[in-house]
FIKOLZA-1660 file (N, C-alpha, C; in steps of 0.1 Angstrom, whole numbers, plus 5000, padded with zeros to 4 digits):
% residues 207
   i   px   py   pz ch aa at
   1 2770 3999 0436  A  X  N
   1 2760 3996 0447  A  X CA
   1 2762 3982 0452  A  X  C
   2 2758 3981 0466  A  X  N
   2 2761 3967 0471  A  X CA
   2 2748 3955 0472  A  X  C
   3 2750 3950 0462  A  X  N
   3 2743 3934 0462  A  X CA
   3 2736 3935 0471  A  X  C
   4 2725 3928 0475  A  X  N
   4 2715 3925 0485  A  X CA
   4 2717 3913 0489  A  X  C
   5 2719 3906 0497  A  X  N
   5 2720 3892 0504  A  X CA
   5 2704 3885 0507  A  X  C
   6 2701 3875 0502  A  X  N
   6 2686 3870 0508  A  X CA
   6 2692 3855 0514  A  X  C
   7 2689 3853 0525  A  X  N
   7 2686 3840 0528  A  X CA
   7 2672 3832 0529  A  X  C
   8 2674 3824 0517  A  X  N
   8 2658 3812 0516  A  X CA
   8 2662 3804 0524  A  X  C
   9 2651 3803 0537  A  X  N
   9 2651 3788 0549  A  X CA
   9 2640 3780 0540  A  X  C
  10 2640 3766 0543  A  X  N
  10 2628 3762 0541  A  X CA
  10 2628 3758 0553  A  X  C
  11 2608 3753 0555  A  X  N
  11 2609 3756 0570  A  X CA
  11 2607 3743 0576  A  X  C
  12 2597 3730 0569  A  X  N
  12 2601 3713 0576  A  X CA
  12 2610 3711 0575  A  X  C
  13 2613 3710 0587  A  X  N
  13 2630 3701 0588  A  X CA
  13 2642 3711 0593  A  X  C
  14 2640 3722 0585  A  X  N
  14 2653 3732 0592  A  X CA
  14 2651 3744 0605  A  X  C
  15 2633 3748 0602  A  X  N
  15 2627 3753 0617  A  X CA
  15 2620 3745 0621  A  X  C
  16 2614 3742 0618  A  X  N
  16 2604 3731 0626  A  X CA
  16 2603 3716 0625  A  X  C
  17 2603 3708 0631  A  X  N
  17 2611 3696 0639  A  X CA
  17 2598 3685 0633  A  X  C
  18 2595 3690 0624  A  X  N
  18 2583 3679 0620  A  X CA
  18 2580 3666 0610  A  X  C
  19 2595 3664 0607  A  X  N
  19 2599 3649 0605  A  X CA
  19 2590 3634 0613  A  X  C
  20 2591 3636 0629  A  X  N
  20 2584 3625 0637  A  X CA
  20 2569 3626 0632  A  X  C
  21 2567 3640 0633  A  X  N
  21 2551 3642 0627  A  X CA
  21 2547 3639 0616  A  X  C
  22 2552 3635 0609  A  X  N
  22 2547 3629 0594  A  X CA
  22 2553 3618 0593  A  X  C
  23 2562 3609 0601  A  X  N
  23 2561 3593 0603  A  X CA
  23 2548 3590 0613  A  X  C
  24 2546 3602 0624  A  X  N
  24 2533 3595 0627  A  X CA
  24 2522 3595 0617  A  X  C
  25 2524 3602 0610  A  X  N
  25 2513 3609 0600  A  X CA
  25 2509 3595 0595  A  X  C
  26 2519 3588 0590  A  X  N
  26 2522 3582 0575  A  X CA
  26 2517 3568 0582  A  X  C
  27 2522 3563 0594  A  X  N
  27 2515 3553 0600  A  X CA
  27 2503 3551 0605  A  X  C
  28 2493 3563 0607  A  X  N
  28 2481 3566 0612  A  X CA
  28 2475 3563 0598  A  X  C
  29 2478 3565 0585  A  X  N
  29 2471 3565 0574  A  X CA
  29 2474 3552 0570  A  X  C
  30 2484 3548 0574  A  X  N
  30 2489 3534 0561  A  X CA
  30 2482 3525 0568  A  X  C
  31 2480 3521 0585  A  X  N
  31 2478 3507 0589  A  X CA
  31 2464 3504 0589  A  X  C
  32 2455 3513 0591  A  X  N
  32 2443 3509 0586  A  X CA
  32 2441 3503 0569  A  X  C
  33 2452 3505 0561  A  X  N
  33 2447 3504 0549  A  X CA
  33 2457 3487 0547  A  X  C
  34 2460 3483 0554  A  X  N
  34 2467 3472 0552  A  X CA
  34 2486 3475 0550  A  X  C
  35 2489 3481 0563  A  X  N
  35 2507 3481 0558  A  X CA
  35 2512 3472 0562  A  X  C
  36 2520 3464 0556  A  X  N
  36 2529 3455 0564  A  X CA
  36 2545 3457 0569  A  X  C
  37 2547 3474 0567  A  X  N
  37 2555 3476 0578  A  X CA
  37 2554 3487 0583  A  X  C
  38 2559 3496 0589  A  X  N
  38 2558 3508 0598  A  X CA
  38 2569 3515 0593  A  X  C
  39 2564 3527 0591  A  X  N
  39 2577 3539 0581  A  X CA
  39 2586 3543 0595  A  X  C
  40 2596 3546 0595  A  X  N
  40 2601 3554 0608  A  X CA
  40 2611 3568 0604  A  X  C
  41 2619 3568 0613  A  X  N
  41 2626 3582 0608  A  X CA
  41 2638 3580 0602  A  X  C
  42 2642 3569 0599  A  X  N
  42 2655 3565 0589  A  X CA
  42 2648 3561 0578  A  X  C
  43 2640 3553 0581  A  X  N
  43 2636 3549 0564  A  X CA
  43 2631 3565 0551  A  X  C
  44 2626 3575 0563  A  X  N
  44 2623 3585 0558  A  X CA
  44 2635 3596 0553  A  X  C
  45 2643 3594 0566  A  X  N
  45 2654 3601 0561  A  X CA
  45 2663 3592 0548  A  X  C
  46 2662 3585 0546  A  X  N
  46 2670 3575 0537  A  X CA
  46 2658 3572 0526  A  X  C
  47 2650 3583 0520  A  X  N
  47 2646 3585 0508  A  X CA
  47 2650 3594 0495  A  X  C
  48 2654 3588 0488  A  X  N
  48 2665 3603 0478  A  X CA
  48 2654 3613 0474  A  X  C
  49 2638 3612 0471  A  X  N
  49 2629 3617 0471  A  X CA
  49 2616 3617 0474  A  X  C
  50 2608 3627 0483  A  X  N
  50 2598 3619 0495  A  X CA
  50 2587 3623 0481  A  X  C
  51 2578 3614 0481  A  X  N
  51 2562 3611 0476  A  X CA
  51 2554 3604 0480  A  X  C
  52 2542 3605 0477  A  X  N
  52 2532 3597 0488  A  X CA
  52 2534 3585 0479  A  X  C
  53 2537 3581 0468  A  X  N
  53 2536 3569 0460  A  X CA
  53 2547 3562 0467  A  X  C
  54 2555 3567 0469  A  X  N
  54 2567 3561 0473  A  X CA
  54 2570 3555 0486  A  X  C
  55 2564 3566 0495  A  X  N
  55 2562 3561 0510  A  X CA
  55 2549 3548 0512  A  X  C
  56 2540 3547 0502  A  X  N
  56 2535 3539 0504  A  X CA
  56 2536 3527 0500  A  X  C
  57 2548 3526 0490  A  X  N
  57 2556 3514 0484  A  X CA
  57 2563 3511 0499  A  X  C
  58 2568 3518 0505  A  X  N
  58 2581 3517 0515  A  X CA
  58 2573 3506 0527  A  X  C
  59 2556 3507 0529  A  X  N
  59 2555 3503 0545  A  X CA
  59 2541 3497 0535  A  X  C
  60 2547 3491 0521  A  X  N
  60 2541 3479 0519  A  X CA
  60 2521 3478 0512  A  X  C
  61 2519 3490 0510  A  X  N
  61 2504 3493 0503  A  X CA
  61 2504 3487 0490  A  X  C
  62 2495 3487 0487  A  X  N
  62 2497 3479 0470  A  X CA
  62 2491 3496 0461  A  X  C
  63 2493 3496 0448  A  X  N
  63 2495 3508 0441  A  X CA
  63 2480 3511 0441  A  X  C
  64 2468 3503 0440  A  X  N
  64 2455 3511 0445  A  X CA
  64 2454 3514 0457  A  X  C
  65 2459 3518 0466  A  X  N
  65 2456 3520 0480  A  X CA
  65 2464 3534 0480  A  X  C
  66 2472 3536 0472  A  X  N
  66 2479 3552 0467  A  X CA
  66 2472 3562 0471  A  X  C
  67 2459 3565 0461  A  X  N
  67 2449 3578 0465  A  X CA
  67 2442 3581 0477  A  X  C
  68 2440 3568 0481  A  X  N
  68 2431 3571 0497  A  X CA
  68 2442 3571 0509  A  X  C
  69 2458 3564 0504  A  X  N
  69 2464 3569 0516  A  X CA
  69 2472 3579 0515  A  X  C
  70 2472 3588 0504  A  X  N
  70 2478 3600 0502  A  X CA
  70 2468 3612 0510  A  X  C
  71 2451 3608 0508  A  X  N
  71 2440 3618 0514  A  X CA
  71 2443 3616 0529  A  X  C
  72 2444 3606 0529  A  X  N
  72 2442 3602 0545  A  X CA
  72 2457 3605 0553  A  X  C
  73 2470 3604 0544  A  X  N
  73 2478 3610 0551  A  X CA
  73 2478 3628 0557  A  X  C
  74 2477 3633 0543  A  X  N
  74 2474 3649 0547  A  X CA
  74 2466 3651 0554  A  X  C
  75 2452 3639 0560  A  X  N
  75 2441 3643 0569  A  X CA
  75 2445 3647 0581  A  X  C
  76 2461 3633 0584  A  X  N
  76 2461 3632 0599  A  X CA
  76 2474 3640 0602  A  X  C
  77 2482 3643 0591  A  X  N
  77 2494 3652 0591  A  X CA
  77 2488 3670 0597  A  X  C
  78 2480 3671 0586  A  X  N
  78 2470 3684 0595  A  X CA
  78 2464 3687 0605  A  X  C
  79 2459 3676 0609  A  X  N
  79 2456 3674 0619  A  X CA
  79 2461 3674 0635  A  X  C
  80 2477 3673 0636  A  X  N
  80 2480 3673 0645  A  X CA
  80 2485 3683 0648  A  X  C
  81 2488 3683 0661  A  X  N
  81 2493 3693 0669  A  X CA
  81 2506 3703 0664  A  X  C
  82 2513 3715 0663  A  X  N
  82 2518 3720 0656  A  X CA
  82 2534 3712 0661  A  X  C
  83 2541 3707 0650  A  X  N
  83 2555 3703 0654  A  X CA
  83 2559 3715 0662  A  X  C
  84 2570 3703 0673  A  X  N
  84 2582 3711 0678  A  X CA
  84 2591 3723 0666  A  X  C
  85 2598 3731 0675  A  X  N
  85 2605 3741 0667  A  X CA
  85 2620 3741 0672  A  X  C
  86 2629 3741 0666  A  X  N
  86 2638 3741 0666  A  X CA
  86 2643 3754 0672  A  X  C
  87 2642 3757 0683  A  X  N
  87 2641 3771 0691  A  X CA
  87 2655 3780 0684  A  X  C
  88 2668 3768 0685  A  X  N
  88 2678 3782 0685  A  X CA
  88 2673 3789 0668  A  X  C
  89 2669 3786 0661  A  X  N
  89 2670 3793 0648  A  X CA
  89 2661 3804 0647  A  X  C
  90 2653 3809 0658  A  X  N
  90 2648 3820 0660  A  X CA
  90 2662 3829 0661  A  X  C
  91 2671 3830 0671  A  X  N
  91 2679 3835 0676  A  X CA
  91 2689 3838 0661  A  X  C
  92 2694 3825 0655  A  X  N
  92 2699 3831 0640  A  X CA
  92 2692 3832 0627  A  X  C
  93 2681 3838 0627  A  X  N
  93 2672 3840 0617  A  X CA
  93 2672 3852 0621  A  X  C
  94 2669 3860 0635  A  X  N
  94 2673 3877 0637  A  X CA
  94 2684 3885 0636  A  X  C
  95 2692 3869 0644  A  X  N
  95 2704 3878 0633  A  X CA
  95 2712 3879 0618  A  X  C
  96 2709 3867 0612  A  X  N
  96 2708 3868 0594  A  X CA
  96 2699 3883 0592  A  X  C
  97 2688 3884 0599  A  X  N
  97 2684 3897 0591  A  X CA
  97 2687 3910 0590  A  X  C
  98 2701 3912 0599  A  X  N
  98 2708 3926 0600  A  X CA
  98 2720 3922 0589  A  X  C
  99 2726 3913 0580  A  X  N
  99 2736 3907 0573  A  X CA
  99 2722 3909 0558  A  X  C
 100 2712 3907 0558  A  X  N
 100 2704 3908 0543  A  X CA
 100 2694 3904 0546  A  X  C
 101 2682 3900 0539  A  X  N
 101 2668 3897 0538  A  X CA
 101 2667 3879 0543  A  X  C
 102 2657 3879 0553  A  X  N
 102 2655 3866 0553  A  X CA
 102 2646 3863 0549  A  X  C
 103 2639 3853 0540  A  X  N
 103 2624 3848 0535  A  X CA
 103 2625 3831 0541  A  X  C
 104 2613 3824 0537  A  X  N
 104 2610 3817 0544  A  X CA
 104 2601 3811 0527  A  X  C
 105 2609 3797 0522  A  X  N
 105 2601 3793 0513  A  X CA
 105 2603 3781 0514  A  X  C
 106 2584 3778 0513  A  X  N
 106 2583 3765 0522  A  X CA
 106 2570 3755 0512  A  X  C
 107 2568 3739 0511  A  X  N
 107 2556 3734 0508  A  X CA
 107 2547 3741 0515  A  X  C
 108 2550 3743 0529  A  X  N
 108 2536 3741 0539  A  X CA
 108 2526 3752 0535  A  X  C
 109 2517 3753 0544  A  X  N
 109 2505 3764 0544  A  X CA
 109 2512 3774 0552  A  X  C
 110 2507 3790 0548  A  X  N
 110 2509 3800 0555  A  X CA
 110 2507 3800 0568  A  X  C
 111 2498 3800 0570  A  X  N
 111 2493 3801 0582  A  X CA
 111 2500 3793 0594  A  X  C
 112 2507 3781 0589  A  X  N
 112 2517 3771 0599  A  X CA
 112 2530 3776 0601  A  X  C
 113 2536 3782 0590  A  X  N
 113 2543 3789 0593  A  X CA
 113 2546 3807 0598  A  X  C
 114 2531 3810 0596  A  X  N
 114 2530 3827 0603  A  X CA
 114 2539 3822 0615  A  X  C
 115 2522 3815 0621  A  X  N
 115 2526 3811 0638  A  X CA
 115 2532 3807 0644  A  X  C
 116 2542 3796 0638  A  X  N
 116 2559 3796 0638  A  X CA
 116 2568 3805 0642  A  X  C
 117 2568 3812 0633  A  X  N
 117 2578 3826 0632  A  X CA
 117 2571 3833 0644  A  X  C
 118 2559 3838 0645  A  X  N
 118 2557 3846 0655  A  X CA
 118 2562 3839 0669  A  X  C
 119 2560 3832 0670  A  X  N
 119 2565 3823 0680  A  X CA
 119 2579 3821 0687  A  X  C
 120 2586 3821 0673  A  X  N
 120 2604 3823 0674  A  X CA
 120 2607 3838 0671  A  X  C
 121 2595 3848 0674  A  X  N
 121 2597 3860 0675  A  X CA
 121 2610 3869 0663  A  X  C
 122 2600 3859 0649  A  X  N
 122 2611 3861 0640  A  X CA
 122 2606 3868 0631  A  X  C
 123 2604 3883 0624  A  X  N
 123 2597 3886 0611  A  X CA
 123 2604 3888 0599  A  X  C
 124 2602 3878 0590  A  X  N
 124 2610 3873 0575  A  X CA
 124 2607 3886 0568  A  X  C
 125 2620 3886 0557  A  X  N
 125 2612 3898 0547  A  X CA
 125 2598 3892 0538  A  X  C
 126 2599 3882 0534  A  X  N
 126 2585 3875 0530  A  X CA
 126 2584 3863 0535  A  X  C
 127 2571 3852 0531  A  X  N
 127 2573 3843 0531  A  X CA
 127 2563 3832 0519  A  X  C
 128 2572 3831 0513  A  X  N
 128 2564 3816 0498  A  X CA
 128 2563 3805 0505  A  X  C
 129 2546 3804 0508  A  X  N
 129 2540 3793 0513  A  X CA
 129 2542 3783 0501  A  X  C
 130 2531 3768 0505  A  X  N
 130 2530 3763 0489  A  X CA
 130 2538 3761 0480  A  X  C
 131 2552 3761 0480  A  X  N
 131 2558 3764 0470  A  X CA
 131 2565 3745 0469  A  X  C
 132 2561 3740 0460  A  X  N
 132 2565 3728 0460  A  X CA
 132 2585 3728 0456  A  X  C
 133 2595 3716 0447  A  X  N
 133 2604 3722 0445  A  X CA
 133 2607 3727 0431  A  X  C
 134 2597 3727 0419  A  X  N
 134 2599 3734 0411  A  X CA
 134 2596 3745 0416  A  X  C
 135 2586 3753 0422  A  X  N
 135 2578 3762 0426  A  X CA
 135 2591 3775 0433  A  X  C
 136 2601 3760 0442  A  X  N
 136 2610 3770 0445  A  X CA
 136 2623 3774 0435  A  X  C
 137 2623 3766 0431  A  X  N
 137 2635 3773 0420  A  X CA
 137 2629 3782 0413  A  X  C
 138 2616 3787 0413  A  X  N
 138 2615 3797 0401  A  X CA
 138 2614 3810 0412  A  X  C
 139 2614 3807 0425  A  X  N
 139 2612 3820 0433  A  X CA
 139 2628 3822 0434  A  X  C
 140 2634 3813 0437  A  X  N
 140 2652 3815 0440  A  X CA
 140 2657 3828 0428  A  X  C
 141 2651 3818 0413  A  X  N
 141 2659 3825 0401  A  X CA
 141 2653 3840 0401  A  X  C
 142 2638 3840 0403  A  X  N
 142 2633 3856 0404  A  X CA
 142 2646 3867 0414  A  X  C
 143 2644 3857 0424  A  X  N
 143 2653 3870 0433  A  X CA
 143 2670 3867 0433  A  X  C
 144 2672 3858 0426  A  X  N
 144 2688 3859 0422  A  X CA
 144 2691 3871 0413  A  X  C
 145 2679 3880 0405  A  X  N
 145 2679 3886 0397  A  X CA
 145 2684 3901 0403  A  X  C
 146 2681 3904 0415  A  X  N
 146 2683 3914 0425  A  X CA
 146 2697 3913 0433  A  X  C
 147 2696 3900 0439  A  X  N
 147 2701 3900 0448  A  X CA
 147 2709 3885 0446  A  X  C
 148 2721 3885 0458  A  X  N
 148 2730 3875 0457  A  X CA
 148 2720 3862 0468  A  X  C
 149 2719 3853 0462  A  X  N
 149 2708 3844 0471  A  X CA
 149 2714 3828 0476  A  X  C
 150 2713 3824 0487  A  X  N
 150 2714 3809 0491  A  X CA
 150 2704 3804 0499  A  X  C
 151 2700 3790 0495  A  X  N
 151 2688 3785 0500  A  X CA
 151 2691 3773 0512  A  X  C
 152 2688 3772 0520  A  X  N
 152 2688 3765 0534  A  X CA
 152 2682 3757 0534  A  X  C
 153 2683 3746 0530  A  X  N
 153 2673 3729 0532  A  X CA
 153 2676 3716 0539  A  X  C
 154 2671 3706 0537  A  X  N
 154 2673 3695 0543  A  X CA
 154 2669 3686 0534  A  X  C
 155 2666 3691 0523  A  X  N
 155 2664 3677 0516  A  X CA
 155 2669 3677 0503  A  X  C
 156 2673 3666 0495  A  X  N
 156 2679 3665 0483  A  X CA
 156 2668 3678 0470  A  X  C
 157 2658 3677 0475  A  X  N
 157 2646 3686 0465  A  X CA
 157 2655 3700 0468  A  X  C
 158 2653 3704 0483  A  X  N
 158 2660 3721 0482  A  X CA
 158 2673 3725 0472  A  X  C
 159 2685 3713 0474  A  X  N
 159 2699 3713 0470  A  X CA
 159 2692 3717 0457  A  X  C
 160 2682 3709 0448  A  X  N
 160 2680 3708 0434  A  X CA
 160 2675 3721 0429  A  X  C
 161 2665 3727 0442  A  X  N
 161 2662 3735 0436  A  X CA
 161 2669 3749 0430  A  X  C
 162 2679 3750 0443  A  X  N
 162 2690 3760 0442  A  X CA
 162 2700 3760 0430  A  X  C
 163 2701 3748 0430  A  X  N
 163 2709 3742 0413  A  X CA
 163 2703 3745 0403  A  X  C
 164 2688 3744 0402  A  X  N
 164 2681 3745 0388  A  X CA
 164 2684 3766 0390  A  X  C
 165 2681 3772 0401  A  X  N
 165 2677 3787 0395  A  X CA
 165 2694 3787 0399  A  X  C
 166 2705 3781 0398  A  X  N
 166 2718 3791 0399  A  X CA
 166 2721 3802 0409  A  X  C
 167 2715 3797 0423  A  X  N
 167 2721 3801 0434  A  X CA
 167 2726 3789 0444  A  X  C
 168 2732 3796 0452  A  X  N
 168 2741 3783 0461  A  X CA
 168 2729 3779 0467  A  X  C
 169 2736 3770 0477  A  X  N
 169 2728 3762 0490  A  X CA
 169 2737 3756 0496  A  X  C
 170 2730 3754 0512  A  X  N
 170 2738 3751 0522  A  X CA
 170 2729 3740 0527  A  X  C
 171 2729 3731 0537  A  X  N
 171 2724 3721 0539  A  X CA
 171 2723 3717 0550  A  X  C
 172 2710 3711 0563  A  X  N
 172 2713 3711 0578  A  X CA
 172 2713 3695 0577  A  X  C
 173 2717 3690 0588  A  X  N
 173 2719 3676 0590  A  X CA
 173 2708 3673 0603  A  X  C
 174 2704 3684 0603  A  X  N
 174 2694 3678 0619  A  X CA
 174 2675 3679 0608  A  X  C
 175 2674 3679 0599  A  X  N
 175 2662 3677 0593  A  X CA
 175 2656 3663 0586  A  X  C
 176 2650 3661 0577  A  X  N
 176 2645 3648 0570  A  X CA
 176 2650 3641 0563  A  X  C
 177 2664 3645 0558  A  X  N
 177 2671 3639 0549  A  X CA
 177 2688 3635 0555  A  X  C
 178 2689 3622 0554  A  X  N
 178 2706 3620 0560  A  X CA
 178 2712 3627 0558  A  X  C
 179 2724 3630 0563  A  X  N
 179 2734 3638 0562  A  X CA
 179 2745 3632 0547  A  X  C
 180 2744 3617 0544  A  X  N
 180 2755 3611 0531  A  X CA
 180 2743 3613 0521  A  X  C
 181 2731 3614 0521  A  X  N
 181 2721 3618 0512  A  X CA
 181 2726 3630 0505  A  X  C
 182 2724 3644 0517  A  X  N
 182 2727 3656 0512  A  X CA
 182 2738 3659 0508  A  X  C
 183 2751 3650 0511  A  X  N
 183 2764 3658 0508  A  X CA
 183 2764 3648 0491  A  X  C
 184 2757 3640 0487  A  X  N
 184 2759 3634 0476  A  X CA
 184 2753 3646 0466  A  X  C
 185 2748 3657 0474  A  X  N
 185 2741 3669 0462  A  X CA
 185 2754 3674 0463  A  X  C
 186 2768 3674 0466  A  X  N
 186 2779 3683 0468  A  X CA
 186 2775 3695 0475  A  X  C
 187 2764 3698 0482  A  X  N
 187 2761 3707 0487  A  X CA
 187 2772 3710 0504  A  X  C
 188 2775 3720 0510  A  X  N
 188 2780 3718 0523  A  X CA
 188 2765 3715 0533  A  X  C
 189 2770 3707 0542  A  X  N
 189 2759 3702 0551  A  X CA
 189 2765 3705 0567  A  X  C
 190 2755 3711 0570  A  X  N
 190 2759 3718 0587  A  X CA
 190 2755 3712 0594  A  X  C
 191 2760 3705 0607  A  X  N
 191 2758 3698 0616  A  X CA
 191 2749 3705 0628  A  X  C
 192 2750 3717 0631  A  X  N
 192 2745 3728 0640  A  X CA
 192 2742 3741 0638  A  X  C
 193 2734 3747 0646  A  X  N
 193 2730 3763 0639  A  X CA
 193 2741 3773 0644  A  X  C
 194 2751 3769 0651  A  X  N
 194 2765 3776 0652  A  X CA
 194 2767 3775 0640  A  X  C
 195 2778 3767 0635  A  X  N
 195 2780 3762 0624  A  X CA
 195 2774 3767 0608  A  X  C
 196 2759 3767 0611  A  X  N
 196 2756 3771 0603  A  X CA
 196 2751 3785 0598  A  X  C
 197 2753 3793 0611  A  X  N
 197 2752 3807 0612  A  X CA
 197 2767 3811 0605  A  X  C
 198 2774 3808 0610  A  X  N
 198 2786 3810 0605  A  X CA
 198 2796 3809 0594  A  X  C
 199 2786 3797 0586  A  X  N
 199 2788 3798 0575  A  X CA
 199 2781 3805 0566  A  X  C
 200 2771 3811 0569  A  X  N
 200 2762 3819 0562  A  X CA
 200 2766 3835 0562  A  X  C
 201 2772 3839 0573  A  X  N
 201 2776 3851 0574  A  X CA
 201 2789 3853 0563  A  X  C
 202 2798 3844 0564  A  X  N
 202 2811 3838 0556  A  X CA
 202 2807 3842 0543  A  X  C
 203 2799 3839 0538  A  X  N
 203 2789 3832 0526  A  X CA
 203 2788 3850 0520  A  X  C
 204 2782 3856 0530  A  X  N
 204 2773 3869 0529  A  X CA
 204 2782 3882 0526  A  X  C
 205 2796 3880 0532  A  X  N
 205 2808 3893 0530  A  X CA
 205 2815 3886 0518  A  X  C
 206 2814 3874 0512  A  X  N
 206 2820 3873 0493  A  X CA
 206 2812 3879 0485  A  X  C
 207 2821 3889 0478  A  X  N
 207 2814 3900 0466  A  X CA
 207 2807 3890 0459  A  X  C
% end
């Protein structure tokens, strides 16, 4: 019988464009508290791993100011308006799903990502909200158990997680994490959703 194919997307950063949204986030929370510098989208992409401890080392907080701007970040991060979407990956997420199962395993809340997907007119075979990156290696290894699996990320955390449960991964260069970041996981890193449709299908017809 033939293997099941799943592709795991995670969804900041590889569908949804919400990298700018949590540097605003992160500045909305920090400068009231005393930052003395402003986080942007390189400093963020040129993090080997994102934490609120760490981003608030980066734009200058002192270590008591950690808890109220980690509250105050998620206040204003949720609070805004739903990131941009990376439109074409509606288009190859419908068609990944005629090649094997697509899921969708993500930190975020459900509910950010339903209305996403409905949006990109996309319906995943599941989707693991919440799932921090140990959270995701233990859903990868569950369903490696079935089926042959690779996980789709942008940040050095996805590469890892895929590595802890023993399935591949592939890597986008248009999400939160640089592109010499990700390839330092030896992971391949796709420049575009051509590109990276195409390697996934590739991926999907090896026994």
């Amino acid at each position: 019988m033939t293997q099941a194919r799943v592709f795991a997307f995670d969804f900041d950063g590889v569908i949804a464009d919400s990298a700018p949204a949590y540097v605003a986030a992160i500045n909305a929370a920090a400068e009231p508290l005393g930052a003395t510098r402003r986080m942007d989208l390189q400093m963020l992409a040129d993090m080997p791993a994102y934490a609120h401890a760490l981003s608030a080392r980066q734009v200058g907080l002192s270590e008591a100011r950690t808890a109220q701007y980690s509250a105050a970040l998620r206040e204003h991060f949720h609070r805004q308006a739903a990131p941009p979407l990376h439109r074409c990956m509606g288009a190859v997420l419908q068609r990944l799903s005629t090649a094997g199962e697509v899921i969708v395993l993500s930190a975020n809340a459900e509910a950010a990502i339903a209305a996403a997907l409905t949006d990109l007119g996309v319906q995943p075979t599941a989707v693991y909200a919440g799932r921090a990156a140990s959270a995701k290696a233990e859903v990868l290894k569950l369903l490696s158990e079935r089926a042959k699996v690779v996980m789709v990320g942008d940040t050095l955390a996805d590469c890892h997680a895929a590595r802890d449960a023993g399935v591949a991964a592939v890597a986008v260069a248009w999400g939160w994490q640089s592109e010499p970041l990700l390839a330092s996981a030896g992971v391949p890193v796709m420049a575009n959703a051509v590109d990276l449709e195409a390697w996934l299908l590739a991926w999907s017809v090896v026994p």
